[in-house]
C-alpha positions, -999 to +999 in steps of 0.1 A: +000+000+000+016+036-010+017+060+016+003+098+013+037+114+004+046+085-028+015+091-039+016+129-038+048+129-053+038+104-082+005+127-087+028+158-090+049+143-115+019+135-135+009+166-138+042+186-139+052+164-175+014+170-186+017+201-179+054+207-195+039+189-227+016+214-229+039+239-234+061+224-255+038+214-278+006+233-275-005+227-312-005+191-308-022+188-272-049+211-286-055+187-318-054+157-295-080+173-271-101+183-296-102+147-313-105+129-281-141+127-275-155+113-304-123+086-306-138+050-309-107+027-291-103+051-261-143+047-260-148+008-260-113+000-237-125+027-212-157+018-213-150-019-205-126-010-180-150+007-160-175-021-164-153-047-153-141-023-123-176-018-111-188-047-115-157-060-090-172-037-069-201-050-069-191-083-060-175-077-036-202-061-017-221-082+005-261-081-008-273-109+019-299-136+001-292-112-030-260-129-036-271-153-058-275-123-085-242-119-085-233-143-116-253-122-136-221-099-139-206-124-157-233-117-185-245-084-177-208-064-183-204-074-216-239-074-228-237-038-208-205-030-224-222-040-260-249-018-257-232+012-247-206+013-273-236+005-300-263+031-288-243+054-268-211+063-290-215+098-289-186+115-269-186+081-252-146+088-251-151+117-225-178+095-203-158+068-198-128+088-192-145+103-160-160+075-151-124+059-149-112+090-126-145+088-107-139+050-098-098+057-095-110+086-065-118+061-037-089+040-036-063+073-037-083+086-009-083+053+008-046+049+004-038+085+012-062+083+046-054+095+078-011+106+070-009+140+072-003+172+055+003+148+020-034+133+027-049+169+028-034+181-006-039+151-025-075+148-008-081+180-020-072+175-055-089+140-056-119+152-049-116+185-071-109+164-101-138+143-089-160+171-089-147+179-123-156+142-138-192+145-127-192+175-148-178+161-181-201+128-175-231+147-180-222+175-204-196+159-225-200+187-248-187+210-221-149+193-228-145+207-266-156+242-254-134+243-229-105+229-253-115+258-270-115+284-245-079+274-234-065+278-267-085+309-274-061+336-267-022+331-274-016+328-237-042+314-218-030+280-227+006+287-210-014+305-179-034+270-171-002+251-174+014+275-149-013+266-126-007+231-132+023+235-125+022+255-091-004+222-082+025+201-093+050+224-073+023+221-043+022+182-045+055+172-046+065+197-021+040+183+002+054+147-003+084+154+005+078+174+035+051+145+045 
């Protein structure tokens, strides 16, 4: 189990080399984001990632004489999985993306629980990212406007990767004082 400062410190350097390819090479993260949604392999792996996450969740939850519906996973995820990729394709790319980072919360926060000043500042960002996800789950549309609005002026683009990296600069400093 990773303690609150490695994984502080491995979320920092996440997001500082995200955010340093973003400057680098703002052309090519802006066509990449703007592509992203309606992307059909991202979709369908995600997508069955998250299914087969949740539905581990599931079974491992204790549902008393209710257990016995439990082997219906074993059909219901990839007739689920099916159907969503077939009727839901739309900006399916940005759903499942969030729902990945929505199920990947819990187990950061569990991990990071109860350790200090690294707990608080990834706890913080967990659940702001969190917040975010919920967002883009329901108005996928909301993720190519904002694309947009980031590129939008010369300079806005290199402003949001200085805040990335200031929360970069905030995590790993945390971890390493943690």
């Amino acid at each position: 189990m990773f303690n609150a400062s490695t994984v502080a410190i491995l979320l920092g350097v996440l997001i500082l080399l995200d955010n340093l390819f973003l400057l680098t090479k703002p052309a090519l993260v802006r066509e990449a984001l703007m592509a992203y949604p309606r992307m059909k392999l991202p979709a369908q792996v995600l997508t069955a990632v998250c299914l087969v996450w949740f539905a581990r969740n599931l079974w491992m939850v204790d549902f008393g004489g209710f257990s016995v519906l439990k082997n219906l996973l074993f059909v219901a995820v990839p007739v689920g999985w099916y159907l969503i990729v077939t009727f839901i394709p739309d900006l399916l790319a940005v759903r499942a993306l969030c729902c990945l980072l929505l199920l990947a919360g819990n187990p950061v926060l569990v991990a990071v629980r109860w350790q200090g000043l690294p707990s608080w500042v990834v706890g913080i960002l967990v659940y702001v990212v969190m917040i975010k996800a919920m967002v883009f789950a329901v108005y996928p549309h909301v993720w190519k406007r904002g694309v947009r609005w980031m590129f939008d002026t010369p300079n806005r683009h290199r402003i949001m990767a200085g805040f990335g990296l200031t929360v970069s600069a905030v995590l790993i400093l945390s971890g390493l004082l943690g």
